[in-house]
Structures are given as C-alpha cells and as structure tokens.
N, C-alpha and C positions, 0 to 999 in steps of 0.2 A: 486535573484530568489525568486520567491512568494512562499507562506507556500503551502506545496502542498496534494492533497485531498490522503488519505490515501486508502491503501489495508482492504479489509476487511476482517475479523474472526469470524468464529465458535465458540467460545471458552467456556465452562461450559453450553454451552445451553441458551448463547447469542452472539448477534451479534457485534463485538467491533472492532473498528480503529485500525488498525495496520502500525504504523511507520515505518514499515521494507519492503523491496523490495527482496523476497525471489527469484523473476524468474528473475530477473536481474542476480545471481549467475548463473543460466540454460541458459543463454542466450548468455554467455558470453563463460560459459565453453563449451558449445556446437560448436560455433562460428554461428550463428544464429545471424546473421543481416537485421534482416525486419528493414522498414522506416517504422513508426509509423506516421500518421500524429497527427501532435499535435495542439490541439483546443482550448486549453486556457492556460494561464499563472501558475495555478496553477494543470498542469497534464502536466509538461514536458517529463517524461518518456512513456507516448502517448496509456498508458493503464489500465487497472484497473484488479485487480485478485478479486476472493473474494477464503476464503480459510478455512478448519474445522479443528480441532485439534480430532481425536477418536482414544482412545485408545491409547494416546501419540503420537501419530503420525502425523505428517504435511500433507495437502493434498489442491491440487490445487481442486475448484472445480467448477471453474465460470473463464472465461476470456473475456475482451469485450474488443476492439479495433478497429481503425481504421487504414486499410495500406495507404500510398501515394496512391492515384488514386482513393482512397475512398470506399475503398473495406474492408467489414469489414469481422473481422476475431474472431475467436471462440477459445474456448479449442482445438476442433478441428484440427484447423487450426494447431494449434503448436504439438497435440499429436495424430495424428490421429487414434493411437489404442486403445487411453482411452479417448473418448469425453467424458465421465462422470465427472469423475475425475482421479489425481494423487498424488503418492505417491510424496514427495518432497524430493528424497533420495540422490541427488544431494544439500541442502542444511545445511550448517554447518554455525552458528550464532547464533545471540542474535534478538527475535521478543521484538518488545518493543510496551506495549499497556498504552497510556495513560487513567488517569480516573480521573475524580472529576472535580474541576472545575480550569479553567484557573486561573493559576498565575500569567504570562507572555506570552506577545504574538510577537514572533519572525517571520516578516515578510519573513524567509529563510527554504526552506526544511521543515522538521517536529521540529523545533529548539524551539518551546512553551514549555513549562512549567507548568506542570497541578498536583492538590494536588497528584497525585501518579502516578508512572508506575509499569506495572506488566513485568518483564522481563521473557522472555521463552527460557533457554538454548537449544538449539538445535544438535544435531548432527547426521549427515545422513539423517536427516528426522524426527529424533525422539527425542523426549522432553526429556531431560535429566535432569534439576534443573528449579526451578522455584523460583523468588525473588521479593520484592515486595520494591520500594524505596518509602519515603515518603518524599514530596518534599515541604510541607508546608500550611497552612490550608488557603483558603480562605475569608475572610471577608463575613456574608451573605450580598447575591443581589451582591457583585462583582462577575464581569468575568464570563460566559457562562460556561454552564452545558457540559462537553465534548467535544473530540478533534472538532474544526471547522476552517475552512477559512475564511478569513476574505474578504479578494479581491483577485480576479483575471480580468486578461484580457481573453478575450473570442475573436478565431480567426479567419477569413473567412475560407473557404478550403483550406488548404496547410499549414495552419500554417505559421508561421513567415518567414521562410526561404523562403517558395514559392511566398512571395510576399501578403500573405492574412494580411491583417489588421484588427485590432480591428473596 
C-alpha cells in the first residue's frame, strides 16, 4: 500500500496532518457501506475529512468524496442534520499528528517517521491526554519539512477494481 494522504486538523489554530481515520470508527459502527470510488494509490479509503479540535472536543467539519458512479458526496451526504459540522462522539482513540522533518519514509499507510508526533488521547469525542514522542532530530537540509507523499498512482474513473488504470 502507498503512504497515504492524511486527514486534516484544526488544532491550536493551525492546520496539521493527521494520521488517524476517525470516520472509519462511524462507518463501521454505524454499518454504513458507501463504495467510495478510489482515484489514486495513495487515498485508498476514497475520502478525505478535514476536522477541528474546540474546546477539547473532536469535530468533523469538511468531507469530500467521491461515490461509485461519480457522484460526489459531502458532510451532508453522511449527516444530513449537521451539514456544518460534527461532534465525533462516536470516536474512542489515539489522533496522531506528525511534525518536523522526515526521518524515514515508509512507503505503507502513515508508517514514516517524522522528528515528533503529537498524540491526542481521545474518548467519546473528547481529548482526554495529550503527549508529545520525540522520534529524533534531523540532519539540516535532510528529508522534507512535514508529513508528505511521496508517490502515488492516479486512477481512471472507477478505480482499480472497475477496470480504470493508471
């Protein structure tokens, strides 16, 4: 699997990568099976949230996607009483934001290795502990400033399955 493009966050009053798949828990728990069509290599899960953190609390507050048959779908689409945003009270985890600069770059998942991650205990929705690992200082001018992809394949419509090729 290709390192894949990150969820985004609100967090302190910037905008930062987030290695964690918080609506995959909603999606699941719910039993909510949309076909996502998937467009490149490094966006397997076929969507992207963007997401804030106020006042300890998790909140969905962007969704963009595409369904099979090309139909795109919104916050919306999933919550339709709160197209603005949501509370994320269905999710119990660990958000994990990398920072600094690449140490190692792991062509799988969010599997890199960046001088620090900030981890955001969560439960129910709400930030419970927050912890900061320090994973080792870069050399300057090595490795790129923040989480990034390196390659991905890019797919027709339908994605892989439906027959779309790079």
């Amino acid at each position: 699997m290709t390192a894949q493009i990150p969820e985004t966050l609100r967090y302190q009053g910037k905008e930062v990568p987030m290695c964690t798949q918080p609506l995959a828990d909603y999606l699941e728990l719910a039993g909510i099976k949309l076909r996502f069509g998937i467009i490149c290599s490094a966006l397997w899960r076929g969507y992207v949230g963007s997401w804030e953190i106020a006042g300890d609390r998790l909140y969905l507050v962007d969704f963009s996607a595409t369904l099979e048959g090309d139909t795109e779908a919104t916050l919306a689409t999933l919550f339709p009483d709160f197209p603005d945003r949501v509370f994320a009270h269905w999710y119990s985890g660990t958000i994990r934001i990398p920072q600094g600069r690449q140490l190692k770059y792991v062509h799988m998942g969010y599997g890199s290795t960046y001088e620090r991650d900030v981890f955001l205990d969560v439960e129910r929705g709400v930030v419970a502990a927050t912890r900061t690992r320090y994973n080792g200082t870069a050399e300057p001018g090595d490795g790129p400033e923040g989480y990034a992809v390196s390659a991905a394949t890019v797919f027709r419509s339908g994605g892989p399955e439906a027959g779309g090729k790079a």
